[in-house]
N, C-alpha and C positions, 0 to 999 in steps of 0.2 A: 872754201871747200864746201860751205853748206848751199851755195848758190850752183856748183856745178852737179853736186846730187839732187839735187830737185830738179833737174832739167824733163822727167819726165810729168807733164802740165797736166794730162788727163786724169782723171778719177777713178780709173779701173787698176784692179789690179795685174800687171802684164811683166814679162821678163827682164823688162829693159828694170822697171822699178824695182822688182825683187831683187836684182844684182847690183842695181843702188845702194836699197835695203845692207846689204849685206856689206858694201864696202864700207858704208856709213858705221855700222856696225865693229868692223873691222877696225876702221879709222878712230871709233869712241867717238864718234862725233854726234852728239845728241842732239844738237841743234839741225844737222841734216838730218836726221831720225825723224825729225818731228815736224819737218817740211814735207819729207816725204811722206808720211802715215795721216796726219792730220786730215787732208780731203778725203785716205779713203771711210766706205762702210764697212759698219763693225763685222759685217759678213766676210768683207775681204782680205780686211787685219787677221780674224779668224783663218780665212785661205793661208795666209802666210804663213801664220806660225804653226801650221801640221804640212806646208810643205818644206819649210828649212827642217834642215838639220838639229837635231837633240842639243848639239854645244852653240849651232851660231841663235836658235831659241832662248835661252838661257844668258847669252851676252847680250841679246837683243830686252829682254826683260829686265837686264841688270841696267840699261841703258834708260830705259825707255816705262818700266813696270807704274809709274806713277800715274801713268795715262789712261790704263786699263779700266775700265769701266764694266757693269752690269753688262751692256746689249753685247759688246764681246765674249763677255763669259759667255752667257750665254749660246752663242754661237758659235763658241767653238768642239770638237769631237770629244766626245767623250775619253779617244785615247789619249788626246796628252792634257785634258782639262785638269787631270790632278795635279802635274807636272807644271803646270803655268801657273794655279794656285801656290804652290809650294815657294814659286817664284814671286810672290807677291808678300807684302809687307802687311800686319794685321789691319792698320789702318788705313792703306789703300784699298786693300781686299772690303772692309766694312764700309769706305764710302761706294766701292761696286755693287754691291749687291742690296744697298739700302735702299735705292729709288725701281728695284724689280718688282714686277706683279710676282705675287704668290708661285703661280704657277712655273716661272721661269726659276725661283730660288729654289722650288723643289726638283725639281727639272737637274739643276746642278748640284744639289745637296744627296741625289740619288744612287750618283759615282762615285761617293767620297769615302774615304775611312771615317771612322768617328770622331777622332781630335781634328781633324778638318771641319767635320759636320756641325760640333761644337763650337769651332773659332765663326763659322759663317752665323751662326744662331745668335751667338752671346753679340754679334753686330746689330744685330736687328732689335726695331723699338718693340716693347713688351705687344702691341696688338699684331704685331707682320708676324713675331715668331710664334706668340700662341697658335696663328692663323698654320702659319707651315709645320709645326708639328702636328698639329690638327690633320692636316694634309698626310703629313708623312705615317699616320698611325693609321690610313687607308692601307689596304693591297697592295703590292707591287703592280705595276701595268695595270692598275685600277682605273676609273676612272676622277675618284678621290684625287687620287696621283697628280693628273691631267688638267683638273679644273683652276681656275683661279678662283678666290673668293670675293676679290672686288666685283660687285655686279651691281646693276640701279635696279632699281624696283620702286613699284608703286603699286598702291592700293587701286583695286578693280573697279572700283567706281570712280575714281577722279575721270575731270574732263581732260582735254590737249593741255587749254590754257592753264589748269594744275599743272600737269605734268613740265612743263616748259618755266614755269615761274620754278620750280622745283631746282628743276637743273640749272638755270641761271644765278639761282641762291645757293647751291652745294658746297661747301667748302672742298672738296674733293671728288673728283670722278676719276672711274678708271681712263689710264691713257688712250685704250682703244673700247670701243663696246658698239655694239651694231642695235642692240634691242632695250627696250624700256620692257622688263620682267611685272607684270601684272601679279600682286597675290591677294592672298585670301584674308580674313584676320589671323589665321592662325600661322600666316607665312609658307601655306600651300601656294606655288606657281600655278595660275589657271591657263594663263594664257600670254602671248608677247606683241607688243607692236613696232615696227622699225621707224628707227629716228628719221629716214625721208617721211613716212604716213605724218611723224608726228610733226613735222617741222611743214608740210603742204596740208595739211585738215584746220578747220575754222577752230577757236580758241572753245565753242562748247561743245565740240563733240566728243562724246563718249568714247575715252581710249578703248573700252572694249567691243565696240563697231567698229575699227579699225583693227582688231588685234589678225594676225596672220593665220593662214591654213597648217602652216608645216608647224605650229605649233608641239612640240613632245618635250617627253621630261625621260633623265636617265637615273638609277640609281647610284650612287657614289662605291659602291661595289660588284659596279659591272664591269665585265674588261674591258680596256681598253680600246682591244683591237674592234668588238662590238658597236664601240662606240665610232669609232672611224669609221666603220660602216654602214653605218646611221646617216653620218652624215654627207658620204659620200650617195648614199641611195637617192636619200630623200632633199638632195642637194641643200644642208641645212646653213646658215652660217652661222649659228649661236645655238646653244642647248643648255638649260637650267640643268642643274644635278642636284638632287634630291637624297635626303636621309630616307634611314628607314621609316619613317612616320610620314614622309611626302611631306616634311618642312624642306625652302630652298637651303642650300647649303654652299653653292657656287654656282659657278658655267662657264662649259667647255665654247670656247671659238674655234673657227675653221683653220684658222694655220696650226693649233692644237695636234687637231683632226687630221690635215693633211701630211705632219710632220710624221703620225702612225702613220699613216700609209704608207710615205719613204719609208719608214724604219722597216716594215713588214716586207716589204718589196726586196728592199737590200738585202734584208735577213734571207729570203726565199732565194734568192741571186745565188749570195755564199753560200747556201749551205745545196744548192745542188750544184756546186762544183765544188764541193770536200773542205769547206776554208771555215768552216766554224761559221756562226752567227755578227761574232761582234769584229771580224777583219778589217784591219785599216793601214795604209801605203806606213802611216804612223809608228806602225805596230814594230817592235824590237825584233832582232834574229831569235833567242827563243822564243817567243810568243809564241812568233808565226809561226815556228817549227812545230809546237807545244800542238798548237790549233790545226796543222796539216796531215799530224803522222798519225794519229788515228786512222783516218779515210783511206790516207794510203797505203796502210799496212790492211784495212778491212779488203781494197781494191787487192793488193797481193794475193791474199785467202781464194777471191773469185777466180783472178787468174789462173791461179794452179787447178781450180775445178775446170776451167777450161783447158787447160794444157791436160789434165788427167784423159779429158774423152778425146780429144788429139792422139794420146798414146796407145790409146784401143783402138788408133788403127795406123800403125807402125806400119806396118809391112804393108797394106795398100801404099801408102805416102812412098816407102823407100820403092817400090814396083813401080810407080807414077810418078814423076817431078811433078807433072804438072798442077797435080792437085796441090803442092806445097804452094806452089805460084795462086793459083787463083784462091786457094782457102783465105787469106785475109781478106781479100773483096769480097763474099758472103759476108763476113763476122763483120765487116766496117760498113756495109749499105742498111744490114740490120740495126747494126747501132747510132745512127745518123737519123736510120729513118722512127727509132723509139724515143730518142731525145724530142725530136719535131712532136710527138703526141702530147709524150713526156711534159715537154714544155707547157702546153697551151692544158693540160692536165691541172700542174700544179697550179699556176696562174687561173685557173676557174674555180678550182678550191677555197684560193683565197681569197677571191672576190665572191664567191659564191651566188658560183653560174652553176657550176655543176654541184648538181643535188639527186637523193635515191630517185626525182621523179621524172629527170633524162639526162641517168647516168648511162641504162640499156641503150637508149639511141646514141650516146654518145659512141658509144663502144661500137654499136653496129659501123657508125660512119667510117671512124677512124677502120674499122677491119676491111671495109670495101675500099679505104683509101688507099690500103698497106695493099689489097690485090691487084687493085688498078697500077700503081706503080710498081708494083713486084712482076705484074705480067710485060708492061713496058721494059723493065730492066732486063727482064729474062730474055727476050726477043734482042736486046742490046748485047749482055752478055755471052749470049746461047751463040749466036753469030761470031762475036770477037774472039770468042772460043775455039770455036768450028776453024776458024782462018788462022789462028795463032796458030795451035798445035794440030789441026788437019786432022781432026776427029770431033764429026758430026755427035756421037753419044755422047763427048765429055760437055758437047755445049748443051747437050739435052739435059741433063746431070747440072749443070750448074742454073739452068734455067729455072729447072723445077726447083733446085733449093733456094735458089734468090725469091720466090713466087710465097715457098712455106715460110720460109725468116720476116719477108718484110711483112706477111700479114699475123706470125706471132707479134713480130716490133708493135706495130699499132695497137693489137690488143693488149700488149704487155704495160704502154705508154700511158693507158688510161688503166688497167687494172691495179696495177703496182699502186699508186699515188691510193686510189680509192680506198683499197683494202688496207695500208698503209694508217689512214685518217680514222677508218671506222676501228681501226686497233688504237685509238689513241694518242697515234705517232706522229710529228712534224708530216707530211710528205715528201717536205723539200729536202728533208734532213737526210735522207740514204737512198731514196727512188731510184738515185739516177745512176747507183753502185748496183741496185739489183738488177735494174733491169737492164744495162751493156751487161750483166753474167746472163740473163737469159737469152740475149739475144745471142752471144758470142757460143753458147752450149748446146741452142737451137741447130743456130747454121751450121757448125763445125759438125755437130753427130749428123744432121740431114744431111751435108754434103758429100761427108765422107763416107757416111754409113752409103747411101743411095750409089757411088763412086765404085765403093767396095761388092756392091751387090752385082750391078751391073757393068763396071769394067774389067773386073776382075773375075 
């Protein structure tokens, strides 16, 4: 039985093996379980278990949970991280997380209740946990949070050949580390040199004639997201983090770094299409529901403000079919073409492109782009109009409102998100509820109002 489920040979993980997975499961047959699991990575184990099912999860850990390891925890969602923990036994849980860098034990000790937080802490030898609560009594999205503490450093005057005898004698180094941290006596980071300089420069040369340009230091209570953008700017791959007196305290690495940037990205995703910040395929029927009905009952509210200027003009609409026909195509070219600003709006925010000092050109562009294509549309609809129902005015009429809508759309695309941010506010988090009402309030009163004036 365990030789026919492991028929699938490759290392990926793909459907033939999750329905493997699953029969194996199925079947209680642990010994297939562990033919087929064994070659994959812990990133892919991790695929698996947030895409099965809550019950075949949970036979699959009952089967199988002895295996679970640290790099898995790690890697897997935050939605059912606590749910796989719960599945795991004290002592396979304490050898998982006993051989993690800091940063990764804080990383998962972050989602937890506290008799979890506890069970993971009372695993760890007295210098890892002093170290992560150390960690955990930073900020939330700190960058305390973020750093690990294992780092190498060395004194700013040694030569290569120090530094090199140093690390070949260590009793321990971190698993990954890209830089030798240069400090001061008082354990101020001055400067950093990377392990290619140090491994290609002759045995007396001064590590700090070789230390690097993008050298910078962050505080341990800067956020997070700051910091991802540090190191995105300034294409960094390692940064000390510093207390408040400028002693070293940790450093942040680049997949750190780039994991905020997914996290920020995703968050921006969800939250301008209504679904909350923290959505996942993972997630239970309430949850979802929990994290959905807000947006959509906020989106309700606007629609009846739209449906309200709709009914200020009743008796145009019942006098004209045809205005009923073409009123959604105003309100949906407007809203298609505010999302497109909208979009590339919030996305410059968060990278921050867009700043007070070409936010006005910003806006200029976008308003010439809403008329260039508004006048395009017009001449498109004003025509299809004119042929449909054999009245040159009602295409006149629709022309001109398609012309005003899509260059409020553009301005509203970027204004909305702006003024949004300078209050305070997510941008991503409701932009994209205001601005389909303005757009949809725009078109409907210009079209109909303008309909009303002149067809009537």
């Amino acid at each position: 039985m365990a030789e026919d489920l492991a028929e699938p040979d490759d290392e990926v993980l793909d459907q033939d093996r999750i329905d493997a997975v699953l029969q194996a499961v199925e079947a209680e047959d642990s010994a297939g379980l562990e033919a087929l699991l064994e070659p994959l990575h812990a990133a892919d184990i991790a695929d698996l278990l947030e895409q099965i099912g809550g019950a075949d999860r949970r036979a699959l850990l009952a089967l199988w949970s002895h295996e679970i390891d640290g790099d898995i925890l790690s890697e897997i969602s935050d939605a059912i991280r606590e749910e796989v923990i719960e599945g795991l036994s004290p002592e396979v849980l304490a050898e998982a997380v006993r051989d993690l860098e800091t940063d990764d034990v804080v990383d998962i000790l972050e989602d937890l209740d506290q008799p979890q937080q506890l069970l993971i802490l009372g695993a760890l030898e007295d210098a890892d946990r002093f170290a992560v609560e150390q960690a955990m009594a930073y900020p939330e999205y700190s960058a305390g949070r973020l750093m690990q503490r294992e780092v190498v450093v060395a004194p700013e005057h040694w030569t290569v050949g120090e530094a090199i005898d140093f690390l070949r004698g260590a009793d321990h180094l971190p698993d990954q580390f890209y830089h030798v941290i240069l400090v001061d006596p008082r354990m101020q980071p001055q400067a950093y040199v990377t392990l290619g300089r140090v491994l290609s420069s002759p045995r007396d040369v001064a590590l700090s004639t070789i230390a690097e340009d993008s050298f910078r230091t962050v505080e341990a209570t800067e956020p997070e997201a700051d910091v991802a953008y540090l190191f995105n700017h300034y294409h960094l791959i390692s940064c000390p983090v510093v207390d408040e007196g400028g002693r070293l305290v940790g450093v942040i690495t680049i997949d750190d770094a780039m994991n905020v940037l997914d996290e920020e990205h995703q968050e921006d995703m969800l939250r301008l299409a209504g679904v909350g910040d923290e959505s996942s395929i993972s997630d239970r029927v309430l949850e979802t529901t929990r994290q959905r009905l807000p947006w959509l009952f906020v989106n309700l509210l606007t629609a009846i403000l739209a449906s309200m200027v709709i009914s200020q003009f009743e008796e145009a609409i019942t006098r004209l079919v045809a205005l009923a026909v073409l009123m959604p195509i105003v309100a949906s070219m407007g809203g298609n073409a505010a999302t497109q600003s909208l979009t590339v709006a919030v996305r410059a925010l968060a990278t921050r492109d867009l700043t007070g000092a070409n936010v006005a050109r910003v806006i200029r562009r976008e308003t010439v782009v809403g008329l260039l294509n508004g006048v395009f549309f017009a001449v498109v609809m004003g025509l299809v109009s004119w042929v449909w129902f054999g009245d040159p005015t009602l295409g006149l009429v629709i022309a001109a409102a398609m012309v005003i809508n899509l260059v409020v759309a553009g301005m509203a695309g970027i204004l909305v998100p702006v003024m949004m941010e300078r209050a305070g506010v997510d941008p991503a988090l409701a932009s994209g509820t205001f601005v389909t009402t303005v757009t949809d309030v725009v078109g409907f009163f210009v079209f109909l109002g303008l309909a009303a004036l002149v067809l009537l």
